[in-house]
N, C-alpha and C positions, 0 to 999 in steps of 0.2 A: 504493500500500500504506500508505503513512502516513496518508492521508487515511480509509484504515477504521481504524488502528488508532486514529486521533481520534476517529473516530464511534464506536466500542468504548466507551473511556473517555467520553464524551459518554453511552454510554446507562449504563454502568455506574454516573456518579457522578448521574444523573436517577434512576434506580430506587433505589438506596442511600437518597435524599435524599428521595424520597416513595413509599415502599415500603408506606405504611400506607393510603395513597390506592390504589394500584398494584393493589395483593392484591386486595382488594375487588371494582376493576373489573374485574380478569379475570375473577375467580368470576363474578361476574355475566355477564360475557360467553360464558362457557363455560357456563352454563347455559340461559339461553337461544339459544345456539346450538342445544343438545342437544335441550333440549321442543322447540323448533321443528320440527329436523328428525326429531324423533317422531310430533310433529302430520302431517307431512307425510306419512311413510313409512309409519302405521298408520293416526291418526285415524278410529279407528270410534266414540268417544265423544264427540257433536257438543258435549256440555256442557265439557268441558276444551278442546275443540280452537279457543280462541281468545285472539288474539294479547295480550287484558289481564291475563287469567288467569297467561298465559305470563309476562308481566311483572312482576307480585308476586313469582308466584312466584321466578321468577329476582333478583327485589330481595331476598326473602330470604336464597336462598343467598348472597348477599354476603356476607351478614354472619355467616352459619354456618360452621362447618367444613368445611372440603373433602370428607370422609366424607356428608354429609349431600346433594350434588348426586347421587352415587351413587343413594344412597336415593329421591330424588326419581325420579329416573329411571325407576328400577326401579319403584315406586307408577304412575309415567304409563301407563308401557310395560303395567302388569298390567290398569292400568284399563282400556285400549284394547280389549286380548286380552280382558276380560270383558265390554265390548258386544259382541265378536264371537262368543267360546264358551267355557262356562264351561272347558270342557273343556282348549282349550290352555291359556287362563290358568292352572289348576292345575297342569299340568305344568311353565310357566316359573317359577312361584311355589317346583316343588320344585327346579327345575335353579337358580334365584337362590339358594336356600338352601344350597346345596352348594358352590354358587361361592361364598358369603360365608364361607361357615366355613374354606373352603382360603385363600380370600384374607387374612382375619382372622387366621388363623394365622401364615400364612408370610412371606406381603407387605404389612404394615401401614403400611408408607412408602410404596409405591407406588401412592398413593390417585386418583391422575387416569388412571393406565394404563387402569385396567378402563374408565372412562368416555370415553378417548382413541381407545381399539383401535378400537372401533364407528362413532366421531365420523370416525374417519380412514378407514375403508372407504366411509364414505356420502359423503367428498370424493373417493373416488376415489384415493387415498395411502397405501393400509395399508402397506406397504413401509418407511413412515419409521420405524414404529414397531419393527418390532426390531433396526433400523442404530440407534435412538437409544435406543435399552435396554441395548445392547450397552456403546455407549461412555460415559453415565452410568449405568447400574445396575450388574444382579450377575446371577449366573445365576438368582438363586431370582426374580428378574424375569418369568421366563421363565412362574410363575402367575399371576398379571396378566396378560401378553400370553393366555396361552391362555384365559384366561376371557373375555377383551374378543370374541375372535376367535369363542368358544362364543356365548356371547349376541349377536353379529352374524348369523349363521349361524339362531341360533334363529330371532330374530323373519325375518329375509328369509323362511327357507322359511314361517312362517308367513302372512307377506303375501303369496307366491305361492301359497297354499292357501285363501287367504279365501273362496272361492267353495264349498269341499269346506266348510271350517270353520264358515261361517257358512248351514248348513244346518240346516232347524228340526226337522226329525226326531227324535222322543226316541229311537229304536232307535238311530240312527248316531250314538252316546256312544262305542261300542267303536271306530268306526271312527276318529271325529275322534283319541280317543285315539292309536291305534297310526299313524294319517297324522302325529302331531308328534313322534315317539318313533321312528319309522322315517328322520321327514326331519334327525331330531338323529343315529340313530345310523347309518345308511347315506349321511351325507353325503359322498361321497367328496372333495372341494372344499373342504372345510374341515377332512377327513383331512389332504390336502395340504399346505396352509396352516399348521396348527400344526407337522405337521413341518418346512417352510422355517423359519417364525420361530423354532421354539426350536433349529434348528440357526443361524440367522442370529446371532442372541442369542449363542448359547455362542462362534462363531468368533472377531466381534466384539470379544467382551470378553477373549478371553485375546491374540488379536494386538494389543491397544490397551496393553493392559500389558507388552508384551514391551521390551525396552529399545531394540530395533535405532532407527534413523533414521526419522523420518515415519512415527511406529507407529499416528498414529491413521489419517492416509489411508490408510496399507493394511491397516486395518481395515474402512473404508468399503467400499475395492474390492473386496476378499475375502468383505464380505457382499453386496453389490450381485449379486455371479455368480454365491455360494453360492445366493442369494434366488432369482436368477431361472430358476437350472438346474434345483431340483427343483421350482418350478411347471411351468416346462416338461416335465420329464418326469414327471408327474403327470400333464398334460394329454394327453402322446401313450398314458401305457403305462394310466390309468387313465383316459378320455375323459370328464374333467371337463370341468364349465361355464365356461369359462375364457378372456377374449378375448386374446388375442394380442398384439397391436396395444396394448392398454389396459395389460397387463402391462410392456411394455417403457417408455411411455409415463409409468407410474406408478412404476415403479423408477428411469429417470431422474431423474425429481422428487424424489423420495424423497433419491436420492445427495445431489443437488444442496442440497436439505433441509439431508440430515444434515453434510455438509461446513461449511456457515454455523452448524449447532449447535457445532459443534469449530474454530470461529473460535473463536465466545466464550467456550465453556469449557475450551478445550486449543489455547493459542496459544504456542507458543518456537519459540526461534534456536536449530536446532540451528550455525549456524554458530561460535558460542561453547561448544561441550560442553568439560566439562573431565572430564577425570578423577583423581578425588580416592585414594588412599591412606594409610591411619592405620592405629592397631594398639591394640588395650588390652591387657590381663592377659593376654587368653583367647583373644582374636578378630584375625584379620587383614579387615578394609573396604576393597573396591576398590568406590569409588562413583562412577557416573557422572552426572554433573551438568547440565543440562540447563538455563541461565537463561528465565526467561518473557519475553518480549515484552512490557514496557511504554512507554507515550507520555504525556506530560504534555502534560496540555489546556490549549491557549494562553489565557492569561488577559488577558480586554480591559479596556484603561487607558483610563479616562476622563478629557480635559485641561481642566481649568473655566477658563473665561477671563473676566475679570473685564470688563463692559462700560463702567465708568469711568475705565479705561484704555486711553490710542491705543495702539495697535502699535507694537512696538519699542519701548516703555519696560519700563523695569527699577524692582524694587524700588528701589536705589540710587537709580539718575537721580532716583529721586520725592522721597528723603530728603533728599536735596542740593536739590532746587529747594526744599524747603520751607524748608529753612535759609537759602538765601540770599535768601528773602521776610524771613522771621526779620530778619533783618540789614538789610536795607534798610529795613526799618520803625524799626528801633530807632535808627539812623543819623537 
């Protein structure tokens, strides 16, 4: 245990100390993660869907705002859906606009959530995302997480439909229409879904605050089974598309995730809790006190050793032989 809370402080005071290097490279990397696995997952626009392209562009958002990888996104993803038909692309073009003005509104901090939620379904891990909203966000989190999960949900059924969609037919306008508007609004699977997370979300975050002992791990645990009970019975009572296997699988991971998140951000001893009592004018305060967990990072001493000196002498010995040359010369 000592040895992570060394590596803790070890990454804590590396990020602190090049945080301006730091920022940059994530965006970058999170950007390019995301076109990539865009390219991969739609790619109907042979012009975009290449790896240099990919590269600027994600050298850009480096340097932009975090807002602006969203945007990016969104521009790929539409570009995509418009080699494929104009038809869906208009429709995600209205459902991004809806989602940005709720998101703009309400969750303007929670700027990687919307780009997170989607990023984390196509690893296979959406689970983490609302154990780890829970225990650093807030409830109005909870529109972010459902937007990310809304435009997951969109583009999939659209890429299971590219065969319907990308039909040259001008009559089947109405049809492509209502095939991307039925698989938005009769998704039962991502009905599901947003119910778990924004119950996962809400549980999370009022047990994480509560004062009892180890509030954030059983926070974790209580969304972990919240999480996995009602995909579960979604799956049995609503016979969603839902694997099993993959679910448990993925919630595991997810825990396990979110546990290592609540290292670094929520670490104390409860074996020191104190309980404090004071009093003002007005007010009686019974506070319970809760010290953090800190480790000071062993700092290495470098010995210079001087190579015109043998071993075993001493400053002194040196002063004294010189004196007594001194003296023997002068004699």
């Amino acid at each position: 245990m000592t040895n992570l809370l060394v590596f803790r402080e070890h990454i804590k005071s590396f990020y602190s100390k090049y945080e301006v290097y730091i920022m940059p490279a994530l965006k970058f990397l999170m950007a390019f993660i995301t076109l990539v696995l865009i390219n991969q997952n739609l790619g109907y626009m042979t012009k975009i869907n290449n790896i240099i392209i990919v590269l600027v562009i994600a050298l850009m958002c480096s340097f932009l705002p975090a807002n602006m990888s969203i945007l990016v996104a969104a521009a790929f993803s539409l570009l995509h859906l418009y080699a494929l038909s104009i038809e869906s692309a208009a429709v995600v073009l209205a459902v991004y606009l809806l989602l940005f003005l709720l998101y703009f509104r309400f969750t303007p901090r929670d700027t990687l959530v919307v780009l997170l939620t989607p990023l984390c379904f196509m690893l296979k891990i959406p689970y983490l995302i609302p154990l780890a909203m829970g225990l650093i966000g807030t409830p109005v989190s909870t529109i972010s997480v459902g937007s990310g999960v809304v435009v997951y949900y969109l583009l999939h059924n659209i890429s299971k439909g590219a065969t319907t969609l990308g039909a040259s037919e001008a009559e089947g306008a109405t049809i492509k229409f209502r095939y991307v508007l039925d698989g938005l609004i009769q998704n039962k699977t991502m009905l599901v879904t947003l119910v778990a997370f924004t119950a996962t979300i809400l549980v999370v975050y009022f047990i994480r605050r509560m004062s009892v002992d180890h509030a954030w791990s059983i926070a974790i645990l209580a969304g972990t089974v919240l999480n996995g009970i009602i995909i579960l019975l979604g799956t049995f009572l609503l016979d969603t598309e839902v694997s099993i296997p993959a679910v448990f699988i993925g919630i595991i991971l997810s825990a396990g995730l979110a546990k290592i998140l609540a290292f670094f951000a929520f670490n104390v001893d409860y074996t020191r809790t104190e309980m404090v009592q004071f009093e003002d004018d007005e007010y009686y305060y019974y506070v319970k006190a809760v010290p953090k967990i800190t480790m000071a990072t062993p700092e290495k001493r470098v010995k210079k050793i001087n190579p015109q000196t043998r071993p075993g002498t001493t400053a002194q010995s040196r002063v004294r032989t010189q004196s007594q040359s001194r003296t023997h010369t002068t004699k």
